[in-house]
TORSEBA-352067 format. One record per residue: residue in three letters; z, y, x of N, C-alpha, C in turn. Coordinates in steps of 0.02 Angstrom, whole numbers. Example, Ala and Ser with C-alpha at 12.3 -4.5 7.8 and 13.67 -1.06 7.14 Angstrom:
2
 rodren   n.pz   n.py   n.px  ca.pz  ca.py  ca.px   c.pz   c.py   c.px
    Ala    390   -284    660    390   -225    615    390   -165    660
    Ser    354   -112    642    357    -53    684    394      2    645
This chain:
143
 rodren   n.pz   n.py   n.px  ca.pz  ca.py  ca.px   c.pz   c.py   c.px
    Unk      0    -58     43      0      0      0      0     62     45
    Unk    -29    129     18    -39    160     62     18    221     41
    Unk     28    243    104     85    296    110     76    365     78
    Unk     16    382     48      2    429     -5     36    407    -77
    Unk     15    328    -88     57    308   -135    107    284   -149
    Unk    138    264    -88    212    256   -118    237    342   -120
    Unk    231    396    -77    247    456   -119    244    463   -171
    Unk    190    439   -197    179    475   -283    210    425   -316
    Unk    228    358   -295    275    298   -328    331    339   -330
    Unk    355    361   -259    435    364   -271    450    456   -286
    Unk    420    488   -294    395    536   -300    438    590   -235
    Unk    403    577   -188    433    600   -142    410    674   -116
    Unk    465    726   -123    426    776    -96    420    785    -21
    Unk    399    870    -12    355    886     71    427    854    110
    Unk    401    849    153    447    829    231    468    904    265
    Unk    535    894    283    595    955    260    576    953    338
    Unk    560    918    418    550    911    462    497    855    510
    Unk    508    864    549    439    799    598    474    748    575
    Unk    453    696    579    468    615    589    509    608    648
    Unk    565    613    621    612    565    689    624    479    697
    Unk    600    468    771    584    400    796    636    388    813
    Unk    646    322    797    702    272    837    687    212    853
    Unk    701    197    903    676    144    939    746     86    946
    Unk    722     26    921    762    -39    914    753    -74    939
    Unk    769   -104   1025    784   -171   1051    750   -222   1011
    Unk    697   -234   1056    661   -294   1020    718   -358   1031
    Unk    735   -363   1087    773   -433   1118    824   -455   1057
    Unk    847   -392   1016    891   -409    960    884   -468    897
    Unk    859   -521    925    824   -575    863    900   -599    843
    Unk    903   -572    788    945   -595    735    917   -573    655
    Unk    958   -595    603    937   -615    565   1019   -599    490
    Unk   1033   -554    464   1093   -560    438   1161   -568    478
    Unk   1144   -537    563   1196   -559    581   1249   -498    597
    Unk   1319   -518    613   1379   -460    599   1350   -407    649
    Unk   1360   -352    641   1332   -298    664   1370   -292    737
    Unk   1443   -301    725   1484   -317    786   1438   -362    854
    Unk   1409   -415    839   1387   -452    888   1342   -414    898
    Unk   1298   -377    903   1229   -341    942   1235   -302    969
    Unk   1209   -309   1011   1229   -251   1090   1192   -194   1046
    Unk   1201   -140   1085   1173    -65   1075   1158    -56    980
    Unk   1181    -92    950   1168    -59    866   1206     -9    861
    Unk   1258      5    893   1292     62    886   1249    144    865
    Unk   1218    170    915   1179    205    970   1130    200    905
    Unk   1123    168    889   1044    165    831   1074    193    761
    Unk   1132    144    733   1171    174    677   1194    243    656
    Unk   1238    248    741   1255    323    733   1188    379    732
    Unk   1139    370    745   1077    418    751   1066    408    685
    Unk   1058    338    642   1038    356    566   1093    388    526
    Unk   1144    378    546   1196    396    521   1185    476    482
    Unk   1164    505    591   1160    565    576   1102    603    538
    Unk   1049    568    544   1009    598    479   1027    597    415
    Unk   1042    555    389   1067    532    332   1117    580    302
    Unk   1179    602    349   1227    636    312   1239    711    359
    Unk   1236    728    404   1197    790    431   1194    797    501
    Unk   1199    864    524   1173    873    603   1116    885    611
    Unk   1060    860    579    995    890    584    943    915    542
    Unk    891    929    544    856    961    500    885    917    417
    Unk    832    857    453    813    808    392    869    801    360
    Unk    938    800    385    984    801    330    987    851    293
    Unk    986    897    302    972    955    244    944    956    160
    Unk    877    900    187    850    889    121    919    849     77
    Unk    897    867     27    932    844    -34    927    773    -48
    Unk    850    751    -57    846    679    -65    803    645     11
    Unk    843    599     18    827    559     77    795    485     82
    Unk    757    481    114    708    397    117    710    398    211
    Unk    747    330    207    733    326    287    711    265    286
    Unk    654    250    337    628    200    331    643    151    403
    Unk    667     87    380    684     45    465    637     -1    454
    Unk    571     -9    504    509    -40    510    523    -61    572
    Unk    491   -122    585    475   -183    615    465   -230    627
    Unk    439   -288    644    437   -344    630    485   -399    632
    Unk    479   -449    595    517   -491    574    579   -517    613
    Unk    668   -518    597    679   -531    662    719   -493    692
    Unk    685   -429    679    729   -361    767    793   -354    728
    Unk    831   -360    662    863   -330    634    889   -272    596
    Unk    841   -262    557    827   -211    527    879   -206    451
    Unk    912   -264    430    947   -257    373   1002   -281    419
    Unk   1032   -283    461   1075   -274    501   1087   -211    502
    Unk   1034   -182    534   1073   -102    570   1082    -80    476
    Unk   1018    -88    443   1034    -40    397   1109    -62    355
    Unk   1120   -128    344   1207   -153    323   1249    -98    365
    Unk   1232   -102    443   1296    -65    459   1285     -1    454
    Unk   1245     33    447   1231     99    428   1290    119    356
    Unk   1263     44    315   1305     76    213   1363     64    246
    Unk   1388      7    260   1463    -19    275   1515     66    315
    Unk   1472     90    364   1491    129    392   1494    201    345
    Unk   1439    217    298   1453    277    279   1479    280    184
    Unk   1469    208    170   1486    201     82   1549    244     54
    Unk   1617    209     99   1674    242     70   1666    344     58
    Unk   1585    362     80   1596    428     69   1556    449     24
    Unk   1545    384    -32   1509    411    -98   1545    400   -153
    Unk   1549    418   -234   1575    372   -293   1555    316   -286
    Unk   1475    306   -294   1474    220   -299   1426    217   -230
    Unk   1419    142   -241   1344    121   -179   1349     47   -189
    Unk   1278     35   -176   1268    -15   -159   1215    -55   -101
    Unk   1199   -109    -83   1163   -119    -16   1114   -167    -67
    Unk   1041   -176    -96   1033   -249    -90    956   -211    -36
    Unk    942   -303    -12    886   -286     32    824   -325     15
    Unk    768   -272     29    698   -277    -24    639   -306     39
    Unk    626   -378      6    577   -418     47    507   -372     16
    Unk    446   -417     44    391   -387     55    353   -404    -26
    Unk    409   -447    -61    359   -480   -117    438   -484   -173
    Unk    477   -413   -184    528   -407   -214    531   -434   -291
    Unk    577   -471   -321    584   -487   -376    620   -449   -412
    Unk    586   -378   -435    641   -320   -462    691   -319   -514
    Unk    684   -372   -565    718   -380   -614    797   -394   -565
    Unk    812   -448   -531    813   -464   -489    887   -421   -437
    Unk    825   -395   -403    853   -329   -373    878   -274   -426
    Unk    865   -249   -456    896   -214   -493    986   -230   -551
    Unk    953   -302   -550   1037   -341   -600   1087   -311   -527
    Unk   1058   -348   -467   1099   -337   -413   1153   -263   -388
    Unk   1081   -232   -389   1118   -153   -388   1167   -137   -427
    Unk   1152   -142   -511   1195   -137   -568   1259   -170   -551
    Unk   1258   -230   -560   1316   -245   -541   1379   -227   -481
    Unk   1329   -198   -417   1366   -170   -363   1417   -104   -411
    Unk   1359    -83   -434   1366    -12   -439   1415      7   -507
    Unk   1435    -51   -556   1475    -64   -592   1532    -87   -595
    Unk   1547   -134   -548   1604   -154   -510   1663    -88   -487
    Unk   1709    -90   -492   1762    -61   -483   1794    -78   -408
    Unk   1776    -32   -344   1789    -42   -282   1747    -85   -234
    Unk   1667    -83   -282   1614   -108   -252   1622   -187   -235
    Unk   1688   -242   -266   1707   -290   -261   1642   -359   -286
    Unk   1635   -407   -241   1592   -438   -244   1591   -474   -322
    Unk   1540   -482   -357   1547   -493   -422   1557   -596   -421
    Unk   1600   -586   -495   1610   -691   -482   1567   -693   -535
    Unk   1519   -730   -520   1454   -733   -553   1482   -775   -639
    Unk   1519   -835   -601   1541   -887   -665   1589   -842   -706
    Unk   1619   -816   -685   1666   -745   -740   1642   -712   -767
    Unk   1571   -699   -745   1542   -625   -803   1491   -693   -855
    Unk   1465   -746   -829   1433   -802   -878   1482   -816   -925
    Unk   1544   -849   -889   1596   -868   -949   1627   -809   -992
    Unk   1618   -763   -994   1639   -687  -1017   1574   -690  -1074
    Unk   1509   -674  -1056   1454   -688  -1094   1460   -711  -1147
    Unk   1463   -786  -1109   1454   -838  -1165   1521   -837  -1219
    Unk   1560   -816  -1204   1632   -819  -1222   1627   -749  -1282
    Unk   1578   -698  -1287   1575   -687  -1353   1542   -706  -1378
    Unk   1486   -713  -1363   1427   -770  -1382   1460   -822  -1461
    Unk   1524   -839  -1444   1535   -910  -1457   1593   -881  -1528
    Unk   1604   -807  -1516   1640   -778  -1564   1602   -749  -1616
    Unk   1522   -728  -1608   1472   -676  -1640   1432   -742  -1687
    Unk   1453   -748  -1747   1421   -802  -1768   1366   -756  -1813
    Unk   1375   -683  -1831   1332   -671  -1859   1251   -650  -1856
    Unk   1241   -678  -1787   1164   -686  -1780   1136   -757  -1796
């Protein structure tokens, strides 16, 4: 898809500054792994960090899209985990889910909801909100 259109997808306005590059340790082949174990993620985090919430231009803008590109592997939902983990406690809500190349949005979106509904961002017990469900379900006879 081309980068004219995901603008007009996500309706993104002008660019508040240049494109700032960051460069990620290829050698980093992991995969979901604790952010603790990888050398130099630090150094990368704290730089998104700082766009993200200020210090430079691009934080300024109001609405923000940062994009972590690379190929399969370098850790890219790594850094970006430790990026939320590191800056969440400084929003009302948040949530993390992470979007493959062939996303199942219904999907992704229950996911978010639920982050984002949860009370202290607490991992949801899937069989508690089914047995909750079904459990009026089983009281509503008038359908």
């Amino acid at each position: 898809m081309e980068v004219c259109q995901r603008r007009e997808r996500y309706k993104i306005r002008g660019v508040a500054a240049q494109p700032v590059s960051t460069t990620f340790d290829p050698r980093l082949v992991t995969q979901y792994a604790e952010a603790t174990e990888l050398v130099g993620v630090e150094e990368t985090r704290d730089e998104l960090i700082k766009i993200l919430m200020g210090g430079d231009e691009v934080s300024k803008v109001e609405d923000k899209i940062v994009s972590i590109v690379g190929f399969g592997g370098l850790g890219k939902t790594t850094l970006a985990d430790a990026v939320y983990e590191k800056i969440r406690s400084q929003f009302d809500c948040s949530a993390f889910v992470s979007v493959s190349q062939n996303p199942h949005m219904e999907k992704l979106f229950q996911d978010m909801f639920y982050q984002l509904a949860k009370r202290n961002n607490a991992r949801i017990n899937v069989i508690y909100e089914i047995r909750e469900f079904l459990q009026s379900k089983r009281h509503d006879h008038s359908r």
